[in-house]
TORBA-883729 format. One record per residue (C-alpha): x, y, z; residue in three letters. Coordinates in steps of 0.05 Angstrom, whole numbers, plus 5000, padded with zeros to 4 digits. Example, Ala and Ser with C-alpha at 12.3 -4.5 7.8 and 13.67 -1.06 7.14 Angstrom:
<sites>
<<5246 4910 5156> ALA>
<<5273 4979 5143> SER>
</sites>
This chain:
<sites>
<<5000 5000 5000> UNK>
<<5029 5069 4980> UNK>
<<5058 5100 5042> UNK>
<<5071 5175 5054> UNK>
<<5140 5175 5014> UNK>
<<5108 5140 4965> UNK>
<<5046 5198 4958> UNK>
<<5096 5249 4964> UNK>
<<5139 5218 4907> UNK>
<<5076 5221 4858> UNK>
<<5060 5288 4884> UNK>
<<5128 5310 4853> UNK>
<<5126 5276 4788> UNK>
<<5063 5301 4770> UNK>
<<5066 5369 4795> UNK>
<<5110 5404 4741> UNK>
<<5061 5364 4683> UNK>
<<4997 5390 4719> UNK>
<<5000 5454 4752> UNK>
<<4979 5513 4712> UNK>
<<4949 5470 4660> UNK>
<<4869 5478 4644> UNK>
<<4832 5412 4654> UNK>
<<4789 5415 4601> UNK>
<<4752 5348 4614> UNK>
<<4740 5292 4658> UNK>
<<4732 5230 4634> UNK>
<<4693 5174 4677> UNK>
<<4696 5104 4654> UNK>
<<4650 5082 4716> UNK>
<<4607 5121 4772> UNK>
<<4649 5109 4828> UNK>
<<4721 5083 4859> UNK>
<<4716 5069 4939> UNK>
<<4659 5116 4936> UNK>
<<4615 5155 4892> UNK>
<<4653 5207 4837> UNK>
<<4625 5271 4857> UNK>
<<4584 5305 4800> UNK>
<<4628 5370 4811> UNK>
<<4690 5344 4773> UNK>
<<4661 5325 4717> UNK>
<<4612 5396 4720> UNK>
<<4659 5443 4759> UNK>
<<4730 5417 4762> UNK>
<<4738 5400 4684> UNK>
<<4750 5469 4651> UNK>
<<4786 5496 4710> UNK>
<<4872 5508 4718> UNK>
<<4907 5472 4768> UNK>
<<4941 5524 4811> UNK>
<<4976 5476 4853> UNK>
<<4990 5400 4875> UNK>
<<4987 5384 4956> UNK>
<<4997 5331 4996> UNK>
<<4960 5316 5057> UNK>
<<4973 5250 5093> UNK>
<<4968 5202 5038> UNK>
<<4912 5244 4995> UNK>
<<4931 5288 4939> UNK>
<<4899 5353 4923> UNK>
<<4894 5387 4851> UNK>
<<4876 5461 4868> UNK>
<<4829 5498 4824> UNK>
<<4799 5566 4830> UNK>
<<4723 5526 4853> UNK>
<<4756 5480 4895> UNK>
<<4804 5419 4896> UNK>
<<4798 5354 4870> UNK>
<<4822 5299 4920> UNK>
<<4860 5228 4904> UNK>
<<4876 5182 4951> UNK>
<<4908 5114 4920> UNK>
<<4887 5065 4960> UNK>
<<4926 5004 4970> UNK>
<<4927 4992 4892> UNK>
<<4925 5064 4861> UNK>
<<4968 5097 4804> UNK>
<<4975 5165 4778> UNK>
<<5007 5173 4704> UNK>
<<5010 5231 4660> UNK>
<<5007 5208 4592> UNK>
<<4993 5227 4511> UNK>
<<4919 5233 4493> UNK>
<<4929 5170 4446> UNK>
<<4951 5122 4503> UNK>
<<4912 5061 4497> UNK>
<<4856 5049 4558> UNK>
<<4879 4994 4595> UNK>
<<4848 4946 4646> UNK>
<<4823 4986 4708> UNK>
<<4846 5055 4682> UNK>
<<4777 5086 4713> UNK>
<<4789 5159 4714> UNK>
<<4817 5205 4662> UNK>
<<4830 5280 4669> UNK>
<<4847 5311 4599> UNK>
<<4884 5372 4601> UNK>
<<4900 5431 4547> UNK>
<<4966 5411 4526> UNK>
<<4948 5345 4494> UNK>
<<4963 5307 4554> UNK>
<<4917 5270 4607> UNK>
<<4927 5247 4686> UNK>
<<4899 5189 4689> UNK>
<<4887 5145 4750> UNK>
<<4886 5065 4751> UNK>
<<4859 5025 4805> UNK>
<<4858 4946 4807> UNK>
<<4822 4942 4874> UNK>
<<4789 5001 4869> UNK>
<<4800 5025 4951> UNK>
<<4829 5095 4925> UNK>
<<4773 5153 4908> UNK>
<<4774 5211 4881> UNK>
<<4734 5252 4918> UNK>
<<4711 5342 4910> UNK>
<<4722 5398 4966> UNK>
<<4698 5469 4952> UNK>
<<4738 5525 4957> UNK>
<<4744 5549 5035> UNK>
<<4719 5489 5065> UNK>
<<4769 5423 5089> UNK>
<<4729 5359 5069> UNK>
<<4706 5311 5127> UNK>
<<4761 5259 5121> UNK>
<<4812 5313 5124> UNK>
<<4778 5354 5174> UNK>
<<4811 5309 5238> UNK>
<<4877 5292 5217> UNK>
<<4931 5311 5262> UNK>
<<5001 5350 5245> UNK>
<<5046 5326 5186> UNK>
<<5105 5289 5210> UNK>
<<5159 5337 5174> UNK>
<<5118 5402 5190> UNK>
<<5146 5448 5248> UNK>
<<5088 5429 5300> UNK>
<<5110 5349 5300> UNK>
<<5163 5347 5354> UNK>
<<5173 5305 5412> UNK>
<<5148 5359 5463> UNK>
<<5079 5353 5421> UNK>
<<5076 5272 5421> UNK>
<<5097 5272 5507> UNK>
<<5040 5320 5515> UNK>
<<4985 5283 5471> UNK>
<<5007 5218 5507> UNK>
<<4996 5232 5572> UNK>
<<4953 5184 5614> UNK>
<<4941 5137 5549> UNK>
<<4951 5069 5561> UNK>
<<4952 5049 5481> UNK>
<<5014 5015 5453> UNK>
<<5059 5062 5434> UNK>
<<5047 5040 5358> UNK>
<<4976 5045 5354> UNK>
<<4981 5117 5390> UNK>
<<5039 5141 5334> UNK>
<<4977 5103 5269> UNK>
<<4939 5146 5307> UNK>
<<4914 5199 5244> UNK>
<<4891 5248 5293> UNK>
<<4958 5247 5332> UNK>
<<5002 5243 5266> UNK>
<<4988 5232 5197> UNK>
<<5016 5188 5140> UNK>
<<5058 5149 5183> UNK>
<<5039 5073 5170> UNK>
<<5056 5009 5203> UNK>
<<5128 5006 5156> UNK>
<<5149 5067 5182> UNK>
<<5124 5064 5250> UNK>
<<5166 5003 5260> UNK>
<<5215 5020 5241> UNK>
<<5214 5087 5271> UNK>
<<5207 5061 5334> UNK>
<<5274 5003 5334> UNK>
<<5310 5065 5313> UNK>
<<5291 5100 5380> UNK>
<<5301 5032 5417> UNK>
<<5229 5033 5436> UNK>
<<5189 4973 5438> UNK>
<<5119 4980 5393> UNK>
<<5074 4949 5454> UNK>
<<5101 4998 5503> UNK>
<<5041 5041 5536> UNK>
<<5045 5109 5506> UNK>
<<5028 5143 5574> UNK>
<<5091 5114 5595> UNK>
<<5145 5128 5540> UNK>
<<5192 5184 5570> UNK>
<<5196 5261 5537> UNK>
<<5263 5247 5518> UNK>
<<5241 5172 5479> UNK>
<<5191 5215 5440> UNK>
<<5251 5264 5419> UNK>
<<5284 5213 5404> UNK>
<<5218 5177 5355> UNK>
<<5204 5248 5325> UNK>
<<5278 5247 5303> UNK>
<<5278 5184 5276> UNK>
<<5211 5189 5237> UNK>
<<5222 5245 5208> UNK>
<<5300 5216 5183> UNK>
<<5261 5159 5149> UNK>
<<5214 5189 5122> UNK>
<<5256 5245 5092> UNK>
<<5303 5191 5063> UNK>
<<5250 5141 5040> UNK>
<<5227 5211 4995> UNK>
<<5292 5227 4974> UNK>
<<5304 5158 4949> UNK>
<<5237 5152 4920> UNK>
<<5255 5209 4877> UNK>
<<5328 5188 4856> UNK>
<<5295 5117 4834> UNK>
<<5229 5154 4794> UNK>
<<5209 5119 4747> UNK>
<<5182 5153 4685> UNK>
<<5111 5189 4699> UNK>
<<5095 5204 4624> UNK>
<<5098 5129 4604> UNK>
<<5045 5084 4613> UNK>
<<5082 5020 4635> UNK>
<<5123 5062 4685> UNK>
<<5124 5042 4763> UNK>
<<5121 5096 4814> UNK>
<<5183 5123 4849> UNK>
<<5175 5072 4902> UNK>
<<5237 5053 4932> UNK>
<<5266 4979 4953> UNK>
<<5260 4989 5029> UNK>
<<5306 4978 5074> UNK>
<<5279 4952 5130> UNK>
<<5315 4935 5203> UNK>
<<5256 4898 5235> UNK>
<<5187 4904 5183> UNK>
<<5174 4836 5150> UNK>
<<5235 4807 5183> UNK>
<<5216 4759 5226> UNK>
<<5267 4707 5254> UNK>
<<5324 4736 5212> UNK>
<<5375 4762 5254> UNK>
<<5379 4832 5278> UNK>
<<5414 4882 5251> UNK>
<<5446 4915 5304> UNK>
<<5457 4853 5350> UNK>
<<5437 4787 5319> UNK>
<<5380 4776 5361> UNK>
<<5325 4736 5313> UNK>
<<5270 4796 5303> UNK>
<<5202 4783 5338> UNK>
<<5131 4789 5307> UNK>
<<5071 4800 5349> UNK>
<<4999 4808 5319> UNK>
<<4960 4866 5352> UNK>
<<4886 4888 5331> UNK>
<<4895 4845 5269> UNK>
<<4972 4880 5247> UNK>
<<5042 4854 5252> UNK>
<<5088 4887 5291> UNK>
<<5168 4869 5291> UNK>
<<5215 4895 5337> UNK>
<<5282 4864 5371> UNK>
<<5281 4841 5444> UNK>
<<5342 4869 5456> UNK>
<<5351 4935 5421> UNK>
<<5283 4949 5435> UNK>
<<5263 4968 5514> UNK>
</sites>
């Protein structure tokens, strides 16, 4: 499932194809993705200019003068900018053709993305909640010590927590958390200032490189066959179960909590 890097990297390599281009038309090859296609991009977004691209947590926003279209990929979602004259393929649901010849268009196998309308001056409903970005200036770990206090949720579920933090999924959160030699199951109430420091510090490393290496391995946007900038991760403790730590050759641990995985080292991890 794309993560934040991996929204962020498809942010960037549309952004200098789309912005201050005129869609001039939206094409809909069925009613509805997760849910219902609003009626407004087809009747108010298509002959609009896209002033800008934004990311928040893992949706993507196309800024118009009327308001912003919003994409979110789901666990199966793709986002190419291509010639007019590109073939359709197999689940290529959502087309939006813009003045230069050219067309975003958005394919989804599974179909758990949507693309979604909010009106200028007004924050839709599943955006209206979320907490801070991760790499904006209000995410430190003063912030996360004070939001914690008296919770007795894991420490993991706390930092998934969309209304505490956004964008940072169970990849990142694992391995956010060996880095600050803090074990996922740990109450959150009870993790010290100075362990949240050290989290913030360490989330916002990862993520940072997972973007910067998402954009040195982009693939190419404007082709049809091309795969996202996703990058190989590498991982410390996520997906690594019984293989050897790291740091200190303990064998990882997994541990299945409200129906996800969570891996973490019995010794690095306290």
């Amino acid at each position: 499932m794309p993560e934040l890097p991996e929204v962020e990297t498809t942010r960037r390599g549309i952004a200098p194809h789309v912005e201050g281009r005129v869609v001039t038309r939206a094409v809909l090859r069925r009613p509805d993705l997760r849910w219902p296609i609003p009626r407004e991009i087809e009747h108010v977004f298509a002959g609009q200019r896209v002033s800008q691209t934004e990311r928040r947590a893992k949706y993507l926003l196309l800024h118009s003068e009327p308001g912003a279209a919003i994409v979110h990929l789901g666990m199966s979602g793709s986002l190419r900018v291509l010639e007019s004259d590109v073939p359709v393929r197999a689940h290529d649901h959502v087309d939006l053709v813009l003045d230069d010849g050219r067309l975003l268009r958005f394919n989804d196998p599974r179909r758990f993305g949507c693309l979604l309308w909010q009106p200028a001056n007004t924050t839709h409903e599943l955006l209206r909640d979320l907490g801070p970005e991760p790499l904006g200036d209000t995410f430190d770990g003063d912030y996360l010590f004070a939001q914690s206090r008296g919770r007795s949720a894991p420490v993991k579920a706390f930092l998934m927590d969309q209304r505490i933090v956004v964008g940072v999924g169970n990849i990142y959160v694992a391995e956010a958390l060996f880095a600050a030699g803090v074990r996922p199951m740990r109450a959150a109430g009870k993790v010290t200032r100075r362990d949240y420091a050290l989290i913030v510090d360490a989330i916002r490393r990862i993520l940072a490189y997972a973007i910067e290496r998402g954009g040195t391995t982009l693939r190419d946007f404007l082709k049809p066959d091309g795969e996202p900038g996703y990058f190989e991760q590498e991982l410390f403790v996520y997906g690594r179960d019984g293989e050897p730590c790291k740091r200190c050759g303990t064998a990882i641990t997994a541990r299945r909590d409200a129906q996800r995985a969570s891996f973490y080292c019995r010794v690095c991890q306290r």
